[in-house]
C-alpha positions in Angstrom: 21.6 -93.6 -34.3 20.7 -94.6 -38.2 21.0 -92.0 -41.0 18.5 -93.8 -42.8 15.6 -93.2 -39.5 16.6 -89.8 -40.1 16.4 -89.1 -43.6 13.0 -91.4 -43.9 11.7 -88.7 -40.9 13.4 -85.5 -40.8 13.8 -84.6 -37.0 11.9 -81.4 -35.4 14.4 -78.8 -35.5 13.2 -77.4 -32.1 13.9 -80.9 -30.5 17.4 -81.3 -29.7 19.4 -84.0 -30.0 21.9 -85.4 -27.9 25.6 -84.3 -28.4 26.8 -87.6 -29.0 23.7 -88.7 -30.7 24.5 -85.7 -33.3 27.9 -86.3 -33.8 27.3 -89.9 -34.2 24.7 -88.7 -37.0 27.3 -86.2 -39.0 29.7 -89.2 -38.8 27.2 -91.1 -40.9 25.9 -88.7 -42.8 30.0 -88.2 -43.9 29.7 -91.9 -44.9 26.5 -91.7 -47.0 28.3 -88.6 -49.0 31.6 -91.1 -49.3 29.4 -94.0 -50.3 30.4 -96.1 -47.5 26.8 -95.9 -45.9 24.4 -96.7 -49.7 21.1 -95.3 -49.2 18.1 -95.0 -51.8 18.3 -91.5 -53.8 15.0 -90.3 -52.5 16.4 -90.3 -49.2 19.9 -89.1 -50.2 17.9 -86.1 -51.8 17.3 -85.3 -48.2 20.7 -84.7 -46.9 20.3 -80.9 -47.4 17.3 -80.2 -45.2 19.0 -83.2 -42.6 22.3 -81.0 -42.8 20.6 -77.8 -42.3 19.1 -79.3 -39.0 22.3 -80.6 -37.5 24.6 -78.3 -38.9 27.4 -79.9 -40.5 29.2 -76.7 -39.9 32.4 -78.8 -38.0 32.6 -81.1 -41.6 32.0 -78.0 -43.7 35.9 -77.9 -45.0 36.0 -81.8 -45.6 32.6 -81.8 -47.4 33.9 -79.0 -49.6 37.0 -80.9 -50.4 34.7 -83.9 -51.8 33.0 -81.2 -53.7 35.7 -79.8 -54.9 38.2 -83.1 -55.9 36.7 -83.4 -59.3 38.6 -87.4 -59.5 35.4 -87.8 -57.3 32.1 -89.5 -58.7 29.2 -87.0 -59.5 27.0 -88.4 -57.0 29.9 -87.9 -54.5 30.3 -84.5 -55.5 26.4 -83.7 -55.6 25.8 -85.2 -52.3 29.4 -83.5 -50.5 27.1 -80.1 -51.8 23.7 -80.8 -50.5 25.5 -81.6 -46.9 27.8 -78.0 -47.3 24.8 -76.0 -48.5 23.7 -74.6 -45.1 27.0 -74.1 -44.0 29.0 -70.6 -44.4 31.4 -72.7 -46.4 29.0 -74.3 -48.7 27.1 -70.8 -49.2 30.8 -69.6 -50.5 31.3 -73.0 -52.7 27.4 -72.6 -54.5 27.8 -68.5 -54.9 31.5 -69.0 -56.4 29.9 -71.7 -59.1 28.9 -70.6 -62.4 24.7 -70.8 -63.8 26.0 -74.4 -66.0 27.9 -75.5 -62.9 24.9 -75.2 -60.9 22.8 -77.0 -63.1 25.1 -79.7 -63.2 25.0 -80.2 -59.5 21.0 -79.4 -58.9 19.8 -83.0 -59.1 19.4 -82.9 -55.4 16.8 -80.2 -55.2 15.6 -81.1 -58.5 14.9 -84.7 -57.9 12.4 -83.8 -55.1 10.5 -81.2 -57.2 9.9 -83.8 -59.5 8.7 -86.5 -57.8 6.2 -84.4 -56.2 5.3 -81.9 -59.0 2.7 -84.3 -60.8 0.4 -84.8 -58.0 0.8 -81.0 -55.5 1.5 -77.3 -57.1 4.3 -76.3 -55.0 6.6 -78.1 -57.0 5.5 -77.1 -60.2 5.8 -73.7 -58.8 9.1 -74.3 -57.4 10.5 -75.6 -60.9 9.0 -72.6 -62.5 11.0 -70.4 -60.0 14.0 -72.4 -60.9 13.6 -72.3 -64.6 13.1 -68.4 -64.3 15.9 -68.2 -62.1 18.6 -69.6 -64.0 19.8 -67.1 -66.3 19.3 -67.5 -70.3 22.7 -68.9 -71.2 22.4 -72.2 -68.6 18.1 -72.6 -69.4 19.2 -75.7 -71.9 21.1 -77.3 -69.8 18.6 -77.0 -66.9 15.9 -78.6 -69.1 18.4 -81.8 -70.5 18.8 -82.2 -67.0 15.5 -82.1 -66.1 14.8 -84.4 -68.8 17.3 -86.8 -67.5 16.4 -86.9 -63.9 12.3 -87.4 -65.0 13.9 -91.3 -65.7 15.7 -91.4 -62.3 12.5 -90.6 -60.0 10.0 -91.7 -62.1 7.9 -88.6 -63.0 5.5 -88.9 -66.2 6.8 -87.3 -69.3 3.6 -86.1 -70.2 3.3 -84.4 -66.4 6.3 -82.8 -67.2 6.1 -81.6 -70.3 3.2 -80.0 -69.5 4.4 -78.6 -66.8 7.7 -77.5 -68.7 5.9 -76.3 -72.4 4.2 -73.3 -71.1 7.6 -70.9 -70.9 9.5 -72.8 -73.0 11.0 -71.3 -76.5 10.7 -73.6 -79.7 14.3 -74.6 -79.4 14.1 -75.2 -75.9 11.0 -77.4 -76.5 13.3 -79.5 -78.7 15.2 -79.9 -76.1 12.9 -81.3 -73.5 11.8 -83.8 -76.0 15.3 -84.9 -77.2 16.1 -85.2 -72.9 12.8 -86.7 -72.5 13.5 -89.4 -75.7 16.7 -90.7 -73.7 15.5 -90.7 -71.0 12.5 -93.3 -71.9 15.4 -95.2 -73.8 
């Protein structure tokens, strides 16, 4: 069984899969968070909704250690989340983080939004929800790291700023467009 068949094309929930099939599949996805299995990011970016479907409930304390181990790369650490999410451990980890840690570990939710918000409204929707959600003192930060992921999954500046301007505050503007800058750079 390949991860990468699997992240490409999400399997049906209702369908099941094979016991040793699915534990063959949460061995590799425990590899892809390590970085012994590479995959391309937009596929990585799908490890929550994959993990959420085959419950990695039995690597939930593991994954959380990668989380947690902070000698460990940020993509480690941002992929060890995305894989914990749907667990009753990874619910814990997200609810015990505060609004900046969040942002700093959103790229994974974020980077799908943005690929798709240029083109279809749900995700512009879904960023607005996520820009209204995050509470005043962690808004910056959420749009510098907006900004920065725009490079990573090729999203148009102009589609996002447009899609960002709208709510934002003079300063926070500023901020886009500084993010934005480096990004391009």
């Amino acid at each position: 069984m390949d991860v990468t068949v699997h992240l490409e094309n999400l399997p049906d929930p209702k369908e099941p899969i094979d016991r040793d099939a699915l534990r063959e599949l949460r061995a590799q996805v425990m590899k892809v968070v390590s970085g012994h299995i590479k995959v391309r990011s937009e596929l990585a970016d799908k490890l929550s909704p994959l993990c959420k479907i085959i419950d990695m409930s039995e690597h939930a304390e593991e994954l959380d250690a990668l989380f947690a181990d902070e000698s460990n790369s940020r993509l480690t650490r941002e992929r060890a989340l995305a894989a914990v999410f749907h667990t009753d451990v990874g619910l814990s980890r997200f609810q015990s983080l505060n609004p900046l840690q969040r942002v700093e570990f959103c790229a994974p939710w974020v980077r799908p939004i943005l690929r798709l918000g240029a083109t279809e409204e749900f995700p512009r929707v879904a960023l607005m929800a996520l820009y209204r959600a995050t509470p005043d003192e962690a808004r910056d930060a959420l749009i510098a790291m907006i900004g920065l992921l725009v490079a990573q999954v090729g999203a148009t500046h102009h589609a996002l700023s447009t899609l960002l301007r709208a709510p934002l505050s003079d300063a926070q503007r500023v901020v886009l467009d500084q993010a934005l800058e480096a990004a391009s750079c």
